[in-house]
NUDRENVEX-56693 format. One line per 4 residues: number of its first residue (from 0); their letters; for each residue x, y, z of C-alpha. Coordinates in pm, 1 decimal, m for minus. Example, Ala and Ser with C-alpha at 12.3 -4.5 7.8 and 13.67 -1.06 7.14 Angstrom:
% NUDRENVEX-56693
0> as> 1230.0:m450.0:780.0 ~ 1367.0:m106.0:714.0
***
This chain:
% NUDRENVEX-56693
0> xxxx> m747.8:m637.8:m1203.3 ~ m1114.2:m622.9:m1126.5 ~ m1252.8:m429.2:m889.2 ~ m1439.3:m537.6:m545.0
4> xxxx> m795.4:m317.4:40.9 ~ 224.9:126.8:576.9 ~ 589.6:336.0:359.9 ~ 692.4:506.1:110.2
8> xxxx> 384.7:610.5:m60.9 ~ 189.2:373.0:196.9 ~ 41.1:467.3:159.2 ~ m358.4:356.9:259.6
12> xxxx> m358.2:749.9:449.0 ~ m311.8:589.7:771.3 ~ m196.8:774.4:1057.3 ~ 60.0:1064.4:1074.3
16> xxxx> 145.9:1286.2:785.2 ~ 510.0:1398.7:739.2 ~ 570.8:1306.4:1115.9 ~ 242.5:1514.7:1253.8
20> xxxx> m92.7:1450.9:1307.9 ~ m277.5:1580.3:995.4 ~ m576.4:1682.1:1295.1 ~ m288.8:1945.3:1450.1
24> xxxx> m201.0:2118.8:1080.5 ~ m607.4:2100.4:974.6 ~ m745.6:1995.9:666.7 ~ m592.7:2237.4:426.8
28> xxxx> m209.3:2191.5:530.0 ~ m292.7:1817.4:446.9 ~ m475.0:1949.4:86.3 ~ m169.9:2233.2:25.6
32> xxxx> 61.5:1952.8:116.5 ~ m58.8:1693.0:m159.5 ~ m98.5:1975.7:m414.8 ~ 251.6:2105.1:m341.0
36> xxxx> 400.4:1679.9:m394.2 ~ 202.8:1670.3:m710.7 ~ 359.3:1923.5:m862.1 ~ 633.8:1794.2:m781.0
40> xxxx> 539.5:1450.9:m854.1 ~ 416.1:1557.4:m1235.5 ~ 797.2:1734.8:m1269.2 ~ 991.5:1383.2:m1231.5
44> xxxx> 1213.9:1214.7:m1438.7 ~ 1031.6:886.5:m1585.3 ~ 1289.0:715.5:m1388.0 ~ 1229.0:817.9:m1075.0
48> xxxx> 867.0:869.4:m1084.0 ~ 804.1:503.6:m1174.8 ~ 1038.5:418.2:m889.0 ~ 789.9:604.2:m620.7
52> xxxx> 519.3:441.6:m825.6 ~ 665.8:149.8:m737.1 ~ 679.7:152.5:m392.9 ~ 264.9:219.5:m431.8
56> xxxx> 229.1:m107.9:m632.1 ~ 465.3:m352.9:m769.9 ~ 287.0:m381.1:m1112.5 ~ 590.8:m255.6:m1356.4
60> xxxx> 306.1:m196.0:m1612.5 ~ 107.2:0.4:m1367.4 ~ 368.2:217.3:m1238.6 ~ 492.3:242.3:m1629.4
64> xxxx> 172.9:343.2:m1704.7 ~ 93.6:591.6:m1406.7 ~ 439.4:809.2:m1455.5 ~ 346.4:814.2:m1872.3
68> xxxx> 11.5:978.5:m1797.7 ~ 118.5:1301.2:m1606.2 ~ 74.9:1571.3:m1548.7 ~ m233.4:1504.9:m1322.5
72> xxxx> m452.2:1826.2:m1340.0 ~ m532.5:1751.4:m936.0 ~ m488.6:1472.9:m678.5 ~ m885.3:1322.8:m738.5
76> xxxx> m701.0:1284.2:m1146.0 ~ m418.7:1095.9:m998.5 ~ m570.2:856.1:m767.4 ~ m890.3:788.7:m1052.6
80> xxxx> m629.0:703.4:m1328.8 ~ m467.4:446.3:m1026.3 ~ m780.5:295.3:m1047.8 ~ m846.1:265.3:m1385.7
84> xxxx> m469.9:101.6:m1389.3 ~ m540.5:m126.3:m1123.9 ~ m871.6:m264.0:m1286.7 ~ m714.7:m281.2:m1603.3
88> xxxx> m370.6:m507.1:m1422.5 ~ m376.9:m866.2:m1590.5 ~ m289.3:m1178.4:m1401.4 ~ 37.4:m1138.8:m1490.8
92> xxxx> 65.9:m777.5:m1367.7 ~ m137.7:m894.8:m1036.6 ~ 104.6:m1183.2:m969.5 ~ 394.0:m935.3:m969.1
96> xxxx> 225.7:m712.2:m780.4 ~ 133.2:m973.5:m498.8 ~ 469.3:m1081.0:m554.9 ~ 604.9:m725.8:m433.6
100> xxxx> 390.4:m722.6:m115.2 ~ 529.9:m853.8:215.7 ~ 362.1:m1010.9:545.7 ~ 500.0:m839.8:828.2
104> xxxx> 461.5:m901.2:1207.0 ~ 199.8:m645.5:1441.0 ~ 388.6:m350.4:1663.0 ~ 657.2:m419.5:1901.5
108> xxxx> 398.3:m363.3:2174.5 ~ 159.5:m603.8:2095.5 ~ 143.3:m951.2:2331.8 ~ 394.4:m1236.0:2258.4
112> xxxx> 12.6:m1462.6:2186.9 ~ m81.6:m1182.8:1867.2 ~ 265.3:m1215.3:1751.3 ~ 189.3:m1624.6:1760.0
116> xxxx> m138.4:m1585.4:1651.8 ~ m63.8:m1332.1:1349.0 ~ 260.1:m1544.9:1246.2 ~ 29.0:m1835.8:1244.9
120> xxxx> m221.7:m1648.4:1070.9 ~ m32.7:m1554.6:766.7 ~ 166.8:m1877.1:699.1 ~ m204.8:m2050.0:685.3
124> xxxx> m283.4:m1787.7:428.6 ~ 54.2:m1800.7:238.8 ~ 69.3:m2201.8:220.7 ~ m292.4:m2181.9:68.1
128> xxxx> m249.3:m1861.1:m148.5 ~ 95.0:m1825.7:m291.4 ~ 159.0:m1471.7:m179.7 ~ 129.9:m1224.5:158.7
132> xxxx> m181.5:m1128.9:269.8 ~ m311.2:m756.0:168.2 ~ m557.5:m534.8:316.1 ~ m657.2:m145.9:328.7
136> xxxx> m647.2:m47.4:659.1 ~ m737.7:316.9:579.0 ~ m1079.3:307.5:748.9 ~ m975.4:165.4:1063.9
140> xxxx> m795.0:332.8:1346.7 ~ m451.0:187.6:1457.1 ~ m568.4:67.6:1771.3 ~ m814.6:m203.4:1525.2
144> xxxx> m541.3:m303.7:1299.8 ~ m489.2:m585.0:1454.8 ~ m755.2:m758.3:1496.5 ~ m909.9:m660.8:1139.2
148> xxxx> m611.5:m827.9:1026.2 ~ m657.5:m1159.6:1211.1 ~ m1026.6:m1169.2:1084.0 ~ m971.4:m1093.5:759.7
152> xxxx> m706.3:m1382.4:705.4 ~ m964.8:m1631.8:890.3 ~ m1281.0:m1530.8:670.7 ~ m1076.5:m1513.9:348.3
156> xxxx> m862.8:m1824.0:395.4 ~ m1234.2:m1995.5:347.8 ~ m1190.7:m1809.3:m33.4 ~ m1146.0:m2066.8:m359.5
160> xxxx> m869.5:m1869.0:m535.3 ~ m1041.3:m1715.7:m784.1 ~ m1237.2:m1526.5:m538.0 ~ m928.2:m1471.2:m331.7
164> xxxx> m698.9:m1318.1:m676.4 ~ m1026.7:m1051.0:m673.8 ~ m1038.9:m970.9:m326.4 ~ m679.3:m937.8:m299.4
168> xxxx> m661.9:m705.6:m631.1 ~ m922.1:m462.1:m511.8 ~ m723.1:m454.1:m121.8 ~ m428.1:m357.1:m360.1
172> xxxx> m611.0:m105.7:m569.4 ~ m719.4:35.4:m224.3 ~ m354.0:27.5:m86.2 ~ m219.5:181.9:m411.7
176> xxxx> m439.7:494.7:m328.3 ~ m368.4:558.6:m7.3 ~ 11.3:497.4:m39.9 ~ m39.1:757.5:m383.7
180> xxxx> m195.7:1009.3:m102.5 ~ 87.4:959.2:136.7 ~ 358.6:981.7:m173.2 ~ 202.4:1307.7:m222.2
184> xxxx> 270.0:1443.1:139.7 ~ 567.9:1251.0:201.6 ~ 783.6:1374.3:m123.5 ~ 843.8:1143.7:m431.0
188> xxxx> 1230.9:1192.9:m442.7 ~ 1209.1:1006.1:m74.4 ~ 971.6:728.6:m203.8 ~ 1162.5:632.3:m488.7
192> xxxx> 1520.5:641.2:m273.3 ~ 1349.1:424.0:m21.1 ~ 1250.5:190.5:m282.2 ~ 1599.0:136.0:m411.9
196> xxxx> 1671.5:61.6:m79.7 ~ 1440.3:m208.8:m64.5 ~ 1125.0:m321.5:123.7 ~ 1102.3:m182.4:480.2
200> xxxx> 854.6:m111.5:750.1 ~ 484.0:m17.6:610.9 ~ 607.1:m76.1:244.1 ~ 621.5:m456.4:295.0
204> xxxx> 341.2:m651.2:295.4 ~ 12.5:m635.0:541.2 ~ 162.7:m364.4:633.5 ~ 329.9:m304.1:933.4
208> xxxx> 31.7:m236.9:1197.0 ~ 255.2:14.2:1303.0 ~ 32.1:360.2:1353.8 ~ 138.3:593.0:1035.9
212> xxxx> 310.8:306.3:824.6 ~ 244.7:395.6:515.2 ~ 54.5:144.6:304.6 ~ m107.3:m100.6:547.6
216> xxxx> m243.4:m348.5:435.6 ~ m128.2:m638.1:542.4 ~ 128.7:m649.2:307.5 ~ 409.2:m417.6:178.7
220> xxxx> 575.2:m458.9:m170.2 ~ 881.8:m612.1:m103.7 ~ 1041.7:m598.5:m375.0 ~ 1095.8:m300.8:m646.3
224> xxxx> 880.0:m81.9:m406.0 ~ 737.4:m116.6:m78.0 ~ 371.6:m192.5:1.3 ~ 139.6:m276.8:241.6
228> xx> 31.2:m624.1:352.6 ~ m4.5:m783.1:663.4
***
Protein backbone atom coordinates (compact mmCIF):
# COMPACT_ATOMS: atom_id res chain seq x y z
CA UNK A 1 0.00 0.00 0.00
CA UNK A 2 1.81 3.16 -0.90
CA UNK A 3 1.64 6.03 0.85
CA UNK A 4 0.03 9.60 -0.23
CA UNK A 5 -7.42 9.35 4.77
CA UNK A 6 -16.16 6.36 12.98
CA UNK A 7 -16.24 2.53 15.75
CA UNK A 8 -14.56 0.29 17.28
CA UNK A 9 -11.08 1.42 17.02
CA UNK A 10 -12.45 4.30 14.58
CA UNK A 11 -10.94 5.21 14.94
CA UNK A 12 -9.50 8.60 12.80
CA UNK A 13 -9.55 10.41 16.77
CA UNK A 14 -12.64 12.10 15.92
CA UNK A 15 -14.77 13.50 18.45
CA UNK A 16 -15.55 12.16 22.00
CA UNK A 17 -13.33 9.82 23.90
CA UNK A 18 -14.92 7.06 26.03
CA UNK A 19 -18.26 9.11 25.94
CA UNK A 20 -16.49 12.66 27.07
CA UNK A 21 -14.97 15.34 25.50
CA UNK A 22 -11.18 14.65 25.65
CA UNK A 23 -11.08 18.98 26.12
CA UNK A 24 -13.12 18.34 29.73
CA UNK A 25 -10.50 15.37 31.06
CA UNK A 26 -7.26 17.51 29.44
CA UNK A 27 -4.56 16.23 27.55
CA UNK A 28 -3.04 13.78 29.93
CA UNK A 29 -6.33 11.71 30.87
CA UNK A 30 -6.44 11.26 26.97
CA UNK A 31 -2.32 10.23 27.08
CA UNK A 32 -2.88 8.00 30.60
CA UNK A 33 -5.90 6.63 28.85
CA UNK A 34 -4.05 5.25 25.61
CA UNK A 35 -1.07 4.12 27.74
CA UNK A 36 -3.36 2.30 30.17
CA UNK A 37 -5.32 0.34 26.57
CA UNK A 38 -1.88 -0.45 25.37
CA UNK A 39 -0.96 -2.30 28.00
CA UNK A 40 -3.69 -3.85 27.78
CA UNK A 41 -3.70 -4.12 24.16
CA UNK A 42 0.11 -5.75 24.18
CA UNK A 43 -1.47 -8.46 26.99
CA UNK A 44 -4.11 -10.03 24.37
CA UNK A 45 -4.60 -13.25 23.17
CA UNK A 46 -3.49 -13.38 19.30
CA UNK A 47 -7.06 -14.06 18.81
CA UNK A 48 -8.56 -11.34 20.06
CA UNK A 49 -6.05 -8.76 19.39
CA UNK A 50 -6.21 -9.40 15.63
CA UNK A 51 -9.98 -9.20 16.01
CA UNK A 52 -9.70 -5.34 17.38
CA UNK A 53 -7.09 -5.04 14.69
CA UNK A 54 -9.59 -5.83 12.55
CA UNK A 55 -12.10 -3.55 13.15
CA UNK A 56 -8.99 -0.78 12.41
CA UNK A 57 -8.43 -2.33 8.93
CA UNK A 58 -9.75 -5.27 7.16
CA UNK A 59 -6.30 -6.41 5.81
CA UNK A 60 -6.08 -10.10 7.57
CA UNK A 61 -2.29 -9.77 6.83
CA UNK A 62 -2.12 -6.41 8.42
CA UNK A 63 -3.96 -7.11 11.47
CA UNK A 64 -1.90 -10.66 11.49
CA UNK A 65 0.97 -8.78 11.32
CA UNK A 66 0.18 -5.85 13.85
CA UNK A 67 -0.94 -8.37 16.90
CA UNK A 68 2.60 -10.59 16.01
CA UNK A 69 4.72 -7.49 16.61
CA UNK A 70 3.76 -6.52 20.27
CA UNK A 71 4.51 -5.47 22.75
CA UNK A 72 4.64 -1.80 21.50
CA UNK A 73 7.19 0.04 23.79
CA UNK A 74 4.60 3.31 23.46
CA UNK A 75 1.59 4.44 21.39
CA UNK A 76 4.02 6.65 18.64
CA UNK A 77 5.61 2.47 18.23
CA UNK A 78 2.17 1.25 17.59
CA UNK A 79 0.71 3.63 15.22
CA UNK A 80 4.51 3.84 13.14
CA UNK A 81 4.54 -0.03 12.74
CA UNK A 82 0.55 0.59 11.31
CA UNK A 83 2.17 2.48 8.87
CA UNK A 84 4.87 0.57 7.86
CA UNK A 85 1.99 -2.34 7.51
CA UNK A 86 -0.19 -0.28 5.57
CA UNK A 87 2.59 0.77 2.98
CA UNK A 88 3.78 -2.56 2.83
CA UNK A 89 -0.40 -4.03 2.07
CA UNK A 90 -0.35 -5.60 -1.57
CA UNK A 91 -3.26 -5.31 -3.92
CA UNK A 92 -4.55 -8.20 -2.66
CA UNK A 93 -4.42 -7.10 1.01
CA UNK A 94 -5.85 -3.51 -0.22
CA UNK A 95 -8.80 -5.12 -2.06
CA UNK A 96 -9.81 -6.87 1.18
CA UNK A 97 -9.35 -4.09 3.03
CA UNK A 98 -11.61 -1.81 0.72
CA UNK A 99 -13.68 -4.72 0.69
CA UNK A 100 -14.22 -4.40 4.63
CA UNK A 101 -15.11 -0.67 4.48
CA UNK A 102 -18.75 0.47 4.20
CA UNK A 103 -20.53 3.75 2.71
CA UNK A 104 -22.83 4.94 5.18
CA UNK A 105 -25.46 7.76 5.07
CA UNK A 106 -24.63 11.56 7.00
CA UNK A 107 -26.41 12.12 10.70
CA UNK A 108 -30.01 11.77 11.27
CA UNK A 109 -30.12 15.57 11.40
CA UNK A 110 -28.85 16.42 8.27
CA UNK A 111 -31.56 17.74 5.33
CA UNK A 112 -33.55 15.09 3.35
CA UNK A 113 -31.39 17.02 -0.09
CA UNK A 114 -27.63 15.83 1.74
CA UNK A 115 -29.10 12.52 2.35
CA UNK A 116 -30.02 12.61 -1.71
CA UNK A 117 -27.07 14.24 -2.54
CA UNK A 118 -24.57 11.93 -0.40
CA UNK A 119 -26.58 8.65 -1.53
CA UNK A 120 -26.08 9.92 -4.99
CA UNK A 121 -22.66 10.73 -4.29
CA UNK A 122 -21.39 7.40 -3.29
CA UNK A 123 -23.23 5.11 -5.78
CA UNK A 124 -21.36 7.44 -8.59
CA UNK A 125 -18.20 6.55 -6.78
CA UNK A 126 -19.03 2.82 -6.13
CA UNK A 127 -20.31 2.09 -9.87
CA UNK A 128 -16.89 3.63 -11.06
CA UNK A 129 -14.58 2.22 -8.25
CA UNK A 130 -15.63 -1.17 -7.06
CA UNK A 131 -15.65 -0.41 -3.37
CA UNK A 132 -17.05 2.45 -0.62
CA UNK A 133 -15.56 5.55 -0.54
CA UNK A 134 -12.80 6.24 2.39
CA UNK A 135 -11.57 9.29 3.91
CA UNK A 136 -9.76 10.58 7.26
CA UNK A 137 -11.83 12.91 8.72
CA UNK A 138 -9.50 13.46 11.72
CA UNK A 139 -8.58 17.05 10.82
CA UNK A 140 -11.92 18.32 10.30
CA UNK A 141 -14.50 19.20 12.88
CA UNK A 142 -17.92 17.34 12.77
CA UNK A 143 -19.79 20.20 11.76
CA UNK A 144 -17.39 19.90 8.07
CA UNK A 145 -17.85 16.27 7.64
CA UNK A 146 -20.20 16.62 5.41
CA UNK A 147 -19.39 18.59 3.02
CA UNK A 148 -15.57 17.34 2.89
CA UNK A 149 -17.20 14.22 2.09
CA UNK A 150 -19.30 15.41 -0.87
CA UNK A 151 -16.12 17.15 -2.32
CA UNK A 152 -13.93 14.60 -1.94
CA UNK A 153 -16.16 11.98 -3.89
CA UNK A 154 -16.66 14.79 -6.76
CA UNK A 155 -12.79 15.64 -7.15
CA UNK A 156 -11.75 11.98 -6.84
CA UNK A 157 -14.44 10.40 -9.00
CA UNK A 158 -12.33 12.49 -11.85
CA UNK A 159 -9.31 9.78 -10.56
CA UNK A 160 -8.13 6.88 -13.33
CA UNK A 161 -7.98 3.95 -10.88
CA UNK A 162 -4.65 3.64 -10.37
CA UNK A 163 -4.53 6.97 -8.84
CA UNK A 164 -7.75 6.27 -7.03
CA UNK A 165 -6.26 2.45 -5.40
CA UNK A 166 -3.34 5.13 -3.93
CA UNK A 167 -5.45 7.72 -2.68
CA UNK A 168 -7.79 5.39 -1.20
CA UNK A 169 -4.80 3.26 0.52
CA UNK A 170 -3.20 6.24 2.16
CA UNK A 171 -7.18 7.54 3.47
CA UNK A 172 -7.04 3.91 4.94
CA UNK A 173 -3.58 4.08 6.39
CA UNK A 174 -4.87 7.42 7.90
CA UNK A 175 -8.17 5.77 9.20
CA UNK A 176 -6.21 2.75 10.56
CA UNK A 177 -4.39 5.29 12.93
CA UNK A 178 -6.89 7.08 14.25
CA UNK A 179 -9.25 4.08 14.82
CA UNK A 180 -5.66 2.38 16.57
CA UNK A 181 -5.83 5.76 18.86
CA UNK A 182 -9.46 5.34 19.66
CA UNK A 183 -8.91 1.29 20.24
CA UNK A 184 -6.51 2.47 22.73
CA UNK A 185 -9.04 4.67 24.77
CA UNK A 186 -11.98 2.74 24.00
CA UNK A 187 -10.64 -0.89 25.34
CA UNK A 188 -9.61 -3.74 22.89
CA UNK A 189 -11.80 -6.51 24.56
CA UNK A 190 -14.87 -4.04 23.31
CA UNK A 191 -13.37 -3.59 19.76
CA UNK A 192 -12.88 -7.04 19.02
CA UNK A 193 -16.62 -8.08 20.57
CA UNK A 194 -18.04 -5.39 18.38
CA UNK A 195 -16.34 -6.79 15.48
CA UNK A 196 -17.80 -10.23 15.87
CA UNK A 197 -20.84 -8.54 15.91
CA UNK A 198 -20.38 -7.13 12.68
CA UNK A 199 -20.09 -3.73 10.92
CA UNK A 200 -22.01 -0.93 12.70
CA UNK A 201 -22.12 2.79 13.00
CA UNK A 202 -18.50 4.58 12.49
CA UNK A 203 -16.88 1.09 11.77
CA UNK A 204 -18.58 0.86 8.33
CA UNK A 205 -17.46 2.61 5.62
CA UNK A 206 -17.07 6.67 5.12
CA UNK A 207 -17.78 6.58 8.27
CA UNK A 208 -20.75 7.55 9.82
CA UNK A 209 -20.51 11.57 9.92
CA UNK A 210 -21.84 11.03 13.14
CA UNK A 211 -19.66 13.40 15.75
CA UNK A 212 -17.32 10.74 17.78
CA UNK A 213 -17.86 7.69 15.31
CA UNK A 214 -14.97 6.13 15.46
CA UNK A 215 -13.11 5.71 12.18
CA UNK A 216 -14.61 8.24 9.75
CA UNK A 217 -13.78 8.12 6.83
CA UNK A 218 -16.21 7.68 4.65
CA UNK A 219 -16.20 4.21 4.99
CA UNK A 220 -16.30 1.62 7.85
CA UNK A 221 -15.02 -2.03 7.44
CA UNK A 222 -17.91 -3.94 7.08
CA UNK A 223 -16.96 -6.94 7.29
CA UNK A 224 -14.41 -8.83 9.83
CA UNK A 225 -14.03 -5.36 11.57
CA UNK A 226 -15.56 -2.12 11.30
CA UNK A 227 -14.07 0.94 9.56
CA UNK A 228 -14.58 4.14 8.41
CA UNK A 229 -15.82 5.25 4.99
CA UNK A 230 -18.31 7.45 3.87
Amino acid sequence: MTAPAHDPADARANGPVNGTDARANGPGAVVNGRTNGLRRFNALPPDIAEAALLVCCGSRRWAQRMAAHRPYHDVDSLLAASDEASYDLSHADLAEALAAEASSGPPHSAPAAARTALRAAHAAYESSFGHAFVISLDEHRPEEYLDQVLAGIRARLAHEPDHERSVSADELRRLARGRLARLLTSGPDGAAHRAAAGPTGPTAGVADLTPGATGLTTGAPGSPAAGSAA
